[in-house]
Backbone bond lengths (Angstrom), bond angles and torsions (degrees), N, CA, C in turn:
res aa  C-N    CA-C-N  psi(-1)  N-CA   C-N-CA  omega(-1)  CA-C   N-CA-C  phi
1 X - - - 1.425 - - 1.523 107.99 -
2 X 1.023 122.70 151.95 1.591 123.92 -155.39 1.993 91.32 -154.52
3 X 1.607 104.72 135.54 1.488 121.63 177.98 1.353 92.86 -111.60
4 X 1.375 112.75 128.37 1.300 114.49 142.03 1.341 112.90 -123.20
5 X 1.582 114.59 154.33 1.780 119.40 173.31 1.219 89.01 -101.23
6 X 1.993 91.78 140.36 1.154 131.81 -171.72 1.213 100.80 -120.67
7 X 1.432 140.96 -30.97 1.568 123.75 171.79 1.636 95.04 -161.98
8 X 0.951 113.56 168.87 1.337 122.63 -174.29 1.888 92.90 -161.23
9 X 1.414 108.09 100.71 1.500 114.09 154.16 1.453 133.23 -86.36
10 X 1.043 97.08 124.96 1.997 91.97 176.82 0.988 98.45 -44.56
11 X 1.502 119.18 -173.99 1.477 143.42 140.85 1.457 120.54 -82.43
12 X 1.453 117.69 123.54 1.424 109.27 169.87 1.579 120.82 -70.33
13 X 1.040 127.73 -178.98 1.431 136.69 176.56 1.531 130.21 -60.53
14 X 1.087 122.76 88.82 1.494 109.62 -175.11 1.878 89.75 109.92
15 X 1.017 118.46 -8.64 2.175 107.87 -169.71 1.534 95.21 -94.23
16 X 0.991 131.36 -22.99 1.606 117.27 -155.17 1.134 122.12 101.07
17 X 1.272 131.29 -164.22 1.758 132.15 177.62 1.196 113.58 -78.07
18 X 1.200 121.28 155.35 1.175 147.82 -156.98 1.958 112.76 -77.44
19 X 1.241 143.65 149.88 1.203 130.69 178.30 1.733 93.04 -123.11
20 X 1.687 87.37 156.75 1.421 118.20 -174.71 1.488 106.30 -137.99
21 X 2.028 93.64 108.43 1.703 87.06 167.98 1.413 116.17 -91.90
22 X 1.415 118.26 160.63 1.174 115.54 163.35 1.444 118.18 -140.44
23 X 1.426 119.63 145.35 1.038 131.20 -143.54 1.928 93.12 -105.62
24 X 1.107 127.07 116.15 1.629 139.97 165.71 2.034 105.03 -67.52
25 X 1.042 89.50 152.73 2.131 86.46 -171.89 1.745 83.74 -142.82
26 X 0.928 135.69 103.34 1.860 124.44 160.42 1.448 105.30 -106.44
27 X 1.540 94.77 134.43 1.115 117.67 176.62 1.333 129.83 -63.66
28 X 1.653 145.21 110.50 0.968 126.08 169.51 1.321 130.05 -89.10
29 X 0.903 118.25 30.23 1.665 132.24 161.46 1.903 127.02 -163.56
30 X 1.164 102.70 148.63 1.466 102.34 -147.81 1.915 93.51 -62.58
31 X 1.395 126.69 160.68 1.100 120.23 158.29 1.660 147.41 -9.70
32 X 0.955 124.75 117.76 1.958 108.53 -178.36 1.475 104.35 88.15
33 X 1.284 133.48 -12.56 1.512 108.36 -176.01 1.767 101.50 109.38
34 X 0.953 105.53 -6.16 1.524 105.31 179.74 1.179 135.15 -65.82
35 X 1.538 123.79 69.23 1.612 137.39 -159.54 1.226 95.22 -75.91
36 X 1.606 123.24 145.67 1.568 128.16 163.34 1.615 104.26 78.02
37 X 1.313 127.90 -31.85 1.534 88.45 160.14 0.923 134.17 -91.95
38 X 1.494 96.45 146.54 1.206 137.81 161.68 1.467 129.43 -43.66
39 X 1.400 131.45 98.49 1.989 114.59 -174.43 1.531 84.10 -101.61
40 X 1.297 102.03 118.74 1.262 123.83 151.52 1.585 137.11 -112.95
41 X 1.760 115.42 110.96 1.834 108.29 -171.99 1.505 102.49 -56.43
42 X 1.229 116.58 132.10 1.533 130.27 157.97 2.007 105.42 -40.19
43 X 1.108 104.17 136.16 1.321 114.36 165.35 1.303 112.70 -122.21
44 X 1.311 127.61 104.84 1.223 117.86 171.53 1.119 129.69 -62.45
45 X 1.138 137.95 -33.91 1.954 141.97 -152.44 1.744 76.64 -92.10
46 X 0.975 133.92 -9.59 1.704 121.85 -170.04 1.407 99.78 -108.31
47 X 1.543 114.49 -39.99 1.648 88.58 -176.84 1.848 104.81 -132.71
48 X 1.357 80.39 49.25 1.723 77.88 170.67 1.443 124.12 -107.66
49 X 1.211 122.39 31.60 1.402 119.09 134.58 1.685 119.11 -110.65
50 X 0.958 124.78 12.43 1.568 139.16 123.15 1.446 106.02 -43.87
51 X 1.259 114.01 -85.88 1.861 112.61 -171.80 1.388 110.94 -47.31
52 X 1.067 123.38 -28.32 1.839 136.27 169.37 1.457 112.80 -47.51
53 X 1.472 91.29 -48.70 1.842 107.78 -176.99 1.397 115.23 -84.40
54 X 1.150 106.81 -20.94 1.417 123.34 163.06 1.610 124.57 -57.23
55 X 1.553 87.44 -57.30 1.760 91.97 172.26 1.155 133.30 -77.36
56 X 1.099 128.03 -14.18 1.912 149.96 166.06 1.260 63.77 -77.58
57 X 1.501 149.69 -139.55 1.603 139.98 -61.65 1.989 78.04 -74.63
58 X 1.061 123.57 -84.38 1.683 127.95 -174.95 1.078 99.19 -16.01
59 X 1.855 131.11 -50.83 1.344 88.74 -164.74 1.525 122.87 -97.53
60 X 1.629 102.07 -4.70 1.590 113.56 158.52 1.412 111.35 -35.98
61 X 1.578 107.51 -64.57 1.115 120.59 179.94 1.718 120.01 -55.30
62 X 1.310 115.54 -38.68 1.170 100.43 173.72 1.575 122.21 -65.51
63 X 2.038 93.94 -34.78 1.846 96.11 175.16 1.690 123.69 -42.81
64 X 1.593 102.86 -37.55 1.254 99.00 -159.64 1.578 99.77 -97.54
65 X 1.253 150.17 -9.59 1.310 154.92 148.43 1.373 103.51 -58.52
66 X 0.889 146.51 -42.24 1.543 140.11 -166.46 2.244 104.92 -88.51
67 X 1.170 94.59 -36.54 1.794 105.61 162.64 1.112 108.79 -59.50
68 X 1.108 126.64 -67.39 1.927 140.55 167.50 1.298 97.78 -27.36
69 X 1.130 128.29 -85.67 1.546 136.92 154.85 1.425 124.68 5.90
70 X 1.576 95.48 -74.89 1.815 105.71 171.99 1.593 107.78 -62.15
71 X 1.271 111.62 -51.10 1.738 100.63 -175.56 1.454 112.93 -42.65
72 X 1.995 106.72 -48.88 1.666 77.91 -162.67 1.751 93.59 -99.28
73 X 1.248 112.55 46.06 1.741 100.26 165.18 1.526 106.63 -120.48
74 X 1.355 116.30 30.56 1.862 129.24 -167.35 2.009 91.26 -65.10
75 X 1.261 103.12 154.10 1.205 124.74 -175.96 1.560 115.78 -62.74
76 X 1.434 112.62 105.11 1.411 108.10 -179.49 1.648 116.78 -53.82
77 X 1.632 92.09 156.00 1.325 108.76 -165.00 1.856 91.38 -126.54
78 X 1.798 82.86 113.59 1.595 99.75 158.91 1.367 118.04 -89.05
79 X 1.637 112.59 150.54 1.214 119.67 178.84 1.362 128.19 -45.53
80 X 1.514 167.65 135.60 1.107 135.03 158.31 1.103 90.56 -124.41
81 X 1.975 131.11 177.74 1.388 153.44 -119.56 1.766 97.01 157.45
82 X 1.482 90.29 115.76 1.810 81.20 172.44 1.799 83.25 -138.12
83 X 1.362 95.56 124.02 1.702 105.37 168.85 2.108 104.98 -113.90
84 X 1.045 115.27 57.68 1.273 133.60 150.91 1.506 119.33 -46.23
85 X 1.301 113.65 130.14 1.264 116.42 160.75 1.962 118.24 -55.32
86 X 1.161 122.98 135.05 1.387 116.91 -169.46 1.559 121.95 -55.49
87 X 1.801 100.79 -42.06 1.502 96.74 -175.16 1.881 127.51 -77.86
88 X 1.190 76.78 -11.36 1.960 104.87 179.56 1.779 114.02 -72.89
89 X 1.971 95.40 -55.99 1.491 76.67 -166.90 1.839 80.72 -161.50
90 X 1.293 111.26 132.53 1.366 113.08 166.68 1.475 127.78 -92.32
91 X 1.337 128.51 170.37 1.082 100.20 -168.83 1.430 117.98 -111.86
92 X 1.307 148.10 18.67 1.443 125.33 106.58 1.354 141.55 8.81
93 X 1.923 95.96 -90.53 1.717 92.72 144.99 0.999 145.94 -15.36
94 X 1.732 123.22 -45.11 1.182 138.93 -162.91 1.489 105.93 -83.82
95 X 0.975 94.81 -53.94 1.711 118.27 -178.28 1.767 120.11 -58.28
96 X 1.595 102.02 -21.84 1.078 108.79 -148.69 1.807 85.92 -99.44
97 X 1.499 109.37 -49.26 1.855 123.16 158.46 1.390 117.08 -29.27
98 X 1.108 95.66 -41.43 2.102 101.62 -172.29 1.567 97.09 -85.21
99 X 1.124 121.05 -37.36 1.605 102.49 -166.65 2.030 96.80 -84.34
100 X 1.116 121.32 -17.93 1.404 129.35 159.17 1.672 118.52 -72.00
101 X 1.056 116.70 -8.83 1.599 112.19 179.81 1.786 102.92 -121.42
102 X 1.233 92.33 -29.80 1.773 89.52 -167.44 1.664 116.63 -75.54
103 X 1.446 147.20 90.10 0.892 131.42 165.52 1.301 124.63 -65.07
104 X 1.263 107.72 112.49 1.912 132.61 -159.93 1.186 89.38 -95.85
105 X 1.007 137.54 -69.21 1.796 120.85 -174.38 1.793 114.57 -27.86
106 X 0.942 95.73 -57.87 1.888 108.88 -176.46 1.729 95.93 -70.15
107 X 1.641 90.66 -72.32 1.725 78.49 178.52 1.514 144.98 -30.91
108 X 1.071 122.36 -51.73 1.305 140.88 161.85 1.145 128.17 -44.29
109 X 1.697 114.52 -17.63 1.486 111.17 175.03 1.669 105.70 -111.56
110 X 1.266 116.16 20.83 1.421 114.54 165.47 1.750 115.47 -118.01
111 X 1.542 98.40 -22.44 1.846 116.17 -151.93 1.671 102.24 -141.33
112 X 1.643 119.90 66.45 1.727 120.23 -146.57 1.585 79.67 -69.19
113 X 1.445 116.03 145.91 1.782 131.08 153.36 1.145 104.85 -52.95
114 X 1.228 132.42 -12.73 1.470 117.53 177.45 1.805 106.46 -96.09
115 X 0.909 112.43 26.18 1.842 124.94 169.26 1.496 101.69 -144.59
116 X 1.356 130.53 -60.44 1.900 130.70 179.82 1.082 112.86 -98.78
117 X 1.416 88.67 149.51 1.432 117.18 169.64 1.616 115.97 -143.39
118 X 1.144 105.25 166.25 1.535 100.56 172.56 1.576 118.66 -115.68
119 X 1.531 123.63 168.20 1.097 121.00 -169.27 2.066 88.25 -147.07
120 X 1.142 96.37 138.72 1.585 126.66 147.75 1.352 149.54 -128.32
121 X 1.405 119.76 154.98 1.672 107.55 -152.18 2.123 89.90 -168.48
122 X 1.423 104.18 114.09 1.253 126.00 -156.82 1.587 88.68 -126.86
123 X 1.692 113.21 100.54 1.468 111.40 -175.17 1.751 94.29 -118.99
124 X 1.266 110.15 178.05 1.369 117.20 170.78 1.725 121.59 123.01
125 X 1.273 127.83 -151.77 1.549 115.71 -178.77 1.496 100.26 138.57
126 X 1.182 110.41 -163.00 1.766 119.43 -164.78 1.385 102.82 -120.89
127 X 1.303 90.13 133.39 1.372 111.25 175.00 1.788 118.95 -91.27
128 X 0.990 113.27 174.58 1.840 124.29 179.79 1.477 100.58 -37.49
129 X 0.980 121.54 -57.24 1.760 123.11 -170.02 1.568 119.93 -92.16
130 X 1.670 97.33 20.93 1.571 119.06 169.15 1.979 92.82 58.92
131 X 1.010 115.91 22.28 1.446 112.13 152.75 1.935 117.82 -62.91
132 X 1.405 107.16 115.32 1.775 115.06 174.24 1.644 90.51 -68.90
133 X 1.015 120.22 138.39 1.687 143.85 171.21 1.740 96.85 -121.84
134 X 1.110 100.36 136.38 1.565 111.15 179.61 1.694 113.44 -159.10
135 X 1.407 112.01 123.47 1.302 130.59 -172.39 1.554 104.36 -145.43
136 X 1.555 102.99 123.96 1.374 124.44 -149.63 1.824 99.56 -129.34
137 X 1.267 127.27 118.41 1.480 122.61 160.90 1.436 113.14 -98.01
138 X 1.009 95.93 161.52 1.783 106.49 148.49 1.426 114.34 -157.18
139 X 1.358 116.73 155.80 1.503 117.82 -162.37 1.427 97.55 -148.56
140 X 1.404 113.66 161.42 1.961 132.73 178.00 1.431 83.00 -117.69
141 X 1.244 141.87 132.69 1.262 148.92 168.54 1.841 116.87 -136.17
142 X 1.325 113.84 118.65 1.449 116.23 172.42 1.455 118.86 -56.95
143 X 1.670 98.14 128.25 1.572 103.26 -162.38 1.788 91.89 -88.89
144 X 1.714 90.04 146.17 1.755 103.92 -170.47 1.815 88.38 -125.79
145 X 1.774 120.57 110.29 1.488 107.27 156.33 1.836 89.54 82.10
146 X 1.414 112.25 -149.01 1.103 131.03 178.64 1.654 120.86 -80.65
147 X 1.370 117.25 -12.20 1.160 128.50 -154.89 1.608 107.74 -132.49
148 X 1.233 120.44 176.04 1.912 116.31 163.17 1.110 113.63 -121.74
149 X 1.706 103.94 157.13 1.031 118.07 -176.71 1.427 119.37 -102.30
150 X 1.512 113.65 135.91 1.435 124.54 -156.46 1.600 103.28 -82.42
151 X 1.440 115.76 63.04 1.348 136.45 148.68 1.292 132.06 -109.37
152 X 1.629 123.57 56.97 1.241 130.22 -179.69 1.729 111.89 -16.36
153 X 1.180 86.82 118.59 2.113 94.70 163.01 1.408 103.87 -84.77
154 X 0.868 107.01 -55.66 2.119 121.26 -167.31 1.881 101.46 -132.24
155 X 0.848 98.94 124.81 1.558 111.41 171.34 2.017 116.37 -118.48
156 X 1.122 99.19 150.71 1.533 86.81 156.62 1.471 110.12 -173.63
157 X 1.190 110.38 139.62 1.466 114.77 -160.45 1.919 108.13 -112.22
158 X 1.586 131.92 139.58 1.437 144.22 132.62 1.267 118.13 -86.55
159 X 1.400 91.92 138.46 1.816 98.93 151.62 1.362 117.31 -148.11
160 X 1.177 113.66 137.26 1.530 101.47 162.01 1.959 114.20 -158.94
161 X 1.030 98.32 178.86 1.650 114.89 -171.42 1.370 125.71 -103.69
162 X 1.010 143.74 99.36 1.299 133.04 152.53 1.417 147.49 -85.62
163 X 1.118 139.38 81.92 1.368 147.31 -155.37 1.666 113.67 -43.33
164 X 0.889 101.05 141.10 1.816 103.66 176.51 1.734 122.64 44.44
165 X 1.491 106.41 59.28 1.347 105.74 -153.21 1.489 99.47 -101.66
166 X 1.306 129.81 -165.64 1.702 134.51 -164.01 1.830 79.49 -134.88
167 X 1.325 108.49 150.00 1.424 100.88 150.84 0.991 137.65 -58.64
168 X 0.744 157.36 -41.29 1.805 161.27 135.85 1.535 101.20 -6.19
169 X 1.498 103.89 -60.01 1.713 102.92 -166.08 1.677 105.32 -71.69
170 X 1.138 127.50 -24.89 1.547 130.03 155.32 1.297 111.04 -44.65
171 X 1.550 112.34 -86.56 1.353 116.17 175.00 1.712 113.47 -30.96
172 X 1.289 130.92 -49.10 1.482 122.22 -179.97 1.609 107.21 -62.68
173 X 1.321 114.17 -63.95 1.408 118.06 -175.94 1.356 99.69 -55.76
174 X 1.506 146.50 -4.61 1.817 133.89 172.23 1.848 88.96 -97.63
175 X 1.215 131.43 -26.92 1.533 133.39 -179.40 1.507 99.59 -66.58
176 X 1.259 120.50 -62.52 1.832 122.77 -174.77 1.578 106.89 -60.09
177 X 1.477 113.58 -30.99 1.636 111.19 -158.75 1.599 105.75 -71.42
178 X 1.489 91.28 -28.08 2.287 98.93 -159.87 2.108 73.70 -103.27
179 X 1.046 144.70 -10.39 1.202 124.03 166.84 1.320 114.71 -62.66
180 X 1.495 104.52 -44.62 1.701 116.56 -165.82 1.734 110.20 -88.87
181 X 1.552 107.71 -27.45 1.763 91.59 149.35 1.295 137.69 -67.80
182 X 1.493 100.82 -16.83 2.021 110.36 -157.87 1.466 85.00 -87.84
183 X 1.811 131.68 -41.00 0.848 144.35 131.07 2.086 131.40 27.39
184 X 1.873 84.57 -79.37 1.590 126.27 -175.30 1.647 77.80 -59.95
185 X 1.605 104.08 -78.87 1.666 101.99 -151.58 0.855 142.13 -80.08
186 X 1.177 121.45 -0.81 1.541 145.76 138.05 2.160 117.43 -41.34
187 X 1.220 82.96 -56.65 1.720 93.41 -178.41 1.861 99.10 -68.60
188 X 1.358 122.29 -12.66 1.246 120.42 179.76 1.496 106.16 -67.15
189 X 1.179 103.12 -59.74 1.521 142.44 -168.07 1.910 101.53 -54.04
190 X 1.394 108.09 -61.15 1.525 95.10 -154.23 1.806 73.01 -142.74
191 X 1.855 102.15 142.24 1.309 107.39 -174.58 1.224 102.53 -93.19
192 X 1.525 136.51 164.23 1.407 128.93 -174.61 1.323 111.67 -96.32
């Protein structure tokens, strides 16, 4: 409902106060052009298992938008490369160490997989006096194409010896050595 003034007369001399008409305007249709609706107050005790059904479909809907979500936000996958000597350490193994040492969530927002990757390389073996020799890399390397390029970003190297060893105990001590480099360059990379 809307007032507008339409005249406002003084008072003459000797009459008393003055009168003010005003003119009433009602609307026959709600604001904007809006024919047929309806304003209706919400009643709850009447349609609240409506609002019930209401809130399951949203939050269905939110369940399955927020899943959508997680699928395509899955944990990037950096390149890895393990050039290991065969009897020491295969590369499975290798592969299998890096996705166990590398935190890719964190990683990934400093070092994108679509530029790094990593590379490992587990050399060594027994010498004359059945001494295990073990020399272990690990490297951050800029990814070139499908593959990396052998320009170490971060490197870090183990080695060590064990005298009179069994194979097995080689093979473990070449497992701890490329653990404790992959280890090194990781802690370079992202602080704990």
């Amino acid at each position: 409902m809307q007032r507008n003034e339409i005249a406002h007369q003084p008072a003459r001399l000797g009459q008393g106060t003055g009168q003010m008409q005003t003119l009433v305007r009602r609307q026959s249709r709600p604001p904007g052009g809006l024919r047929g609706l309806r304003l209706v107050r919400p009643n709850l005790t009447d349609n609240f298992p409506r609002l019930i059904m209401k809130v399951r479909i949203i939050g269905l809907f939110a369940a399955v938008l927020s899943a959508s979500f997680a699928a395509h936000s899955a944990a990037p996958q950096f390149i890895t490369i393990d050039h290991s000597s065969a009897p020491l350490m295969d590369s499975a193994t290798a592969k299998a160490m890096w996705k166990e040492v590398l935190p890719a969530a964190r990683l990934a927002k400093l070092y994108p997989p679509t530029k790094w990757g990593f590379a490992s390389e587990v050399q060594g073996g027994f010498n004359a006096a059945r001494t295990c020799i073990i020399t272990a890399h690990a490297m951050m390397l800029p990814v070139r194409g499908k593959g990396l390029d052998f320009k170490p970003a971060k490197m870090a190297t183990a080695f060590d010896a064990l005298p009179s060893a069994s194979e097995q105990q080689c093979e473990d001590l070449a497992r701890s050595k490329l653990k404790e480099a992959m280890q090194a360059v990781v802690s370079s990379l992202v602080a704990n």
